[in-house]
Backbone bond lengths (Angstrom), bond angles and torsions (degrees), N, CA, C in turn:
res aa  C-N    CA-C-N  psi(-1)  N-CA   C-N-CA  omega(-1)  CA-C   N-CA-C  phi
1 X - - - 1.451 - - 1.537 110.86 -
2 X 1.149 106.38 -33.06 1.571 115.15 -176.22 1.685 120.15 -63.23
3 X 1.326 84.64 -46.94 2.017 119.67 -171.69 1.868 80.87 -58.09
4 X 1.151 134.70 -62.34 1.331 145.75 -147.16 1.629 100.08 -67.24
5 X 1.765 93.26 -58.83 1.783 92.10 -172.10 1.294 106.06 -67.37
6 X 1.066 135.55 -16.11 1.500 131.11 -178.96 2.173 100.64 -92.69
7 X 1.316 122.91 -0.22 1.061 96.95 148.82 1.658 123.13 -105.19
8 X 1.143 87.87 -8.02 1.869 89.20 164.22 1.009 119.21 -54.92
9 X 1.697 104.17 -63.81 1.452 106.97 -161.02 1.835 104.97 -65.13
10 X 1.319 111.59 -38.76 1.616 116.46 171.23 1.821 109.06 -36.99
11 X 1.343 118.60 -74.90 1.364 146.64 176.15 1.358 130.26 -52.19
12 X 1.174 122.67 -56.39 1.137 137.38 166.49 1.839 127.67 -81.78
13 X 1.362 100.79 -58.43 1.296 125.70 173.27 1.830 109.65 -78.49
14 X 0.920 125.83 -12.28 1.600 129.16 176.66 1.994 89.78 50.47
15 X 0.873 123.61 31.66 1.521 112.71 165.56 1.522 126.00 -90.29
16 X 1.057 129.36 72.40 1.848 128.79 -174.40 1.398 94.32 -47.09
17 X 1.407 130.00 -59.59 2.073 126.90 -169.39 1.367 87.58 -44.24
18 X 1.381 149.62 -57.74 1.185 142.73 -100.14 1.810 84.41 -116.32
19 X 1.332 102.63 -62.65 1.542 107.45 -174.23 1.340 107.94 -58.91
20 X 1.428 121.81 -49.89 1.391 108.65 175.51 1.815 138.56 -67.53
21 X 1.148 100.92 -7.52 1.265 115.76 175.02 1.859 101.10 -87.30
22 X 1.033 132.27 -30.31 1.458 159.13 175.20 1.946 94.59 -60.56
23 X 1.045 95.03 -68.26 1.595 113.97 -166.11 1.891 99.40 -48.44
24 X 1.862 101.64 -59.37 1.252 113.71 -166.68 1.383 104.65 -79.14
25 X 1.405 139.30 21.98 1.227 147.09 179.11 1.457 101.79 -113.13
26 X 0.915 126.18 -49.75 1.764 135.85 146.34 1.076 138.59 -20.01
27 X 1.826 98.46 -47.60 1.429 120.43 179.38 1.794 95.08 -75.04
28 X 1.301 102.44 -51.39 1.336 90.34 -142.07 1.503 113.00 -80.58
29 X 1.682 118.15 -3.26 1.158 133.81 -172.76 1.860 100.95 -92.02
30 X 1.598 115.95 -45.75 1.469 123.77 153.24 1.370 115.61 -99.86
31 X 0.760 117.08 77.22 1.737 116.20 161.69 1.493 130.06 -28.53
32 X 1.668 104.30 -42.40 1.370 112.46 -177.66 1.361 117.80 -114.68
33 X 1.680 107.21 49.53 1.192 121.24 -172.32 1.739 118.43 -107.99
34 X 1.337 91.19 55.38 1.772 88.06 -176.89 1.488 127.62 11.06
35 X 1.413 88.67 -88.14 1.953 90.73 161.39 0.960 154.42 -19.71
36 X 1.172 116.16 -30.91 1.065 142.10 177.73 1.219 126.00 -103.66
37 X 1.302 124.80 -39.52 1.571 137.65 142.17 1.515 103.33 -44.22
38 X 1.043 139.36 -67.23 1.317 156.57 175.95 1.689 112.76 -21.91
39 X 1.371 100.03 -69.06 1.420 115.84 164.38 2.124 122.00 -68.08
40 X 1.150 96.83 -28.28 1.543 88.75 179.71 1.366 115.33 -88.50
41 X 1.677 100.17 -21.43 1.835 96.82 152.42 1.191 129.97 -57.32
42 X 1.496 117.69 -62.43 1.589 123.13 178.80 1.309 93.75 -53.04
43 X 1.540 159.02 -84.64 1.183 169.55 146.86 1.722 100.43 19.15
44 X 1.170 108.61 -62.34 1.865 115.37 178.14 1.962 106.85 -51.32
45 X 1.462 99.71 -56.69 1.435 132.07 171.65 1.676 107.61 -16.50
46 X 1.623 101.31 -60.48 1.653 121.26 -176.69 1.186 112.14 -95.16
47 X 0.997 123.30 -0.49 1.566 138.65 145.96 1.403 125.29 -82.02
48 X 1.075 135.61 -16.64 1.537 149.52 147.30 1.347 86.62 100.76
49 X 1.516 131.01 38.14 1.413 107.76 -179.51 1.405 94.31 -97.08
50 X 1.509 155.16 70.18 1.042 133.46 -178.43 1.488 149.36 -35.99
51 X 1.892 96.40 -44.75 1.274 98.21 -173.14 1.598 88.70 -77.75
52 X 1.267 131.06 -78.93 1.311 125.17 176.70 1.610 120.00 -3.00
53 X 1.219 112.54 -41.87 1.795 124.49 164.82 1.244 100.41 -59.98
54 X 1.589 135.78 -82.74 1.255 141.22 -143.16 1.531 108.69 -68.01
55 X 1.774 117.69 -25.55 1.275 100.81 145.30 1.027 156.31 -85.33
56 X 1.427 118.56 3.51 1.617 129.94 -179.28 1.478 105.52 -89.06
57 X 1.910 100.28 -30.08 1.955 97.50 177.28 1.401 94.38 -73.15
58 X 1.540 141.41 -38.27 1.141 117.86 -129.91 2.245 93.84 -92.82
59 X 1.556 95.49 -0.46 1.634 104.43 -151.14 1.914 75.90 -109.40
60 X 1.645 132.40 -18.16 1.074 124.11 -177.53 1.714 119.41 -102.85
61 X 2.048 97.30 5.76 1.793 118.63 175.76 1.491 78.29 -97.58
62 X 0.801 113.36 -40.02 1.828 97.55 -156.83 1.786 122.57 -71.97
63 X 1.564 83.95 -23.88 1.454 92.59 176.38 1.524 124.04 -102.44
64 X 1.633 121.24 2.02 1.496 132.90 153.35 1.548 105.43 -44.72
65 X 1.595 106.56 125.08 0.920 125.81 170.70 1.641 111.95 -75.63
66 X 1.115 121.04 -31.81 1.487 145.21 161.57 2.019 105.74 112.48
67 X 1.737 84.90 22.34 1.890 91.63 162.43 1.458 104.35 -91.58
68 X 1.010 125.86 -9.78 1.631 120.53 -174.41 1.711 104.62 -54.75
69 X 1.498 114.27 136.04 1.144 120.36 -168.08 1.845 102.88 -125.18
């Protein structure tokens, strides 16, 4: 549910505060949810938070099962 409202608010709503707080609510409720790591990186990314980015991609490579399409 989380993963979702944070692409609304991203997509629809043009809100990055909104989606990323969405995203990191996701994370922290699934931890090992690729997706979601995945998105709150790129999401961190346009937020200029970098390092904060480079760990959610590097914690959303690590957790590809290698079905990601």
């Amino acid at each position: 549910l989380w993963l979702e409202f944070g692409r609304f608010s991203e997509g629809s709503q043009h809100d990055l505060r909104g989606a990323e707080a969405a995203y990191r609510r996701a994370t922290e409720l699934v931890p090992a949810h690729a997706e979601a790591r995945l998105f709150h990186g790129l999401v961190l990314v346009r937020l200029a938070d970098y390092e904060g980015a480079k760990a959610e991609l590097q914690a959303a490579l690590s957790l590809d099962d290698g079905k990601a399409t």
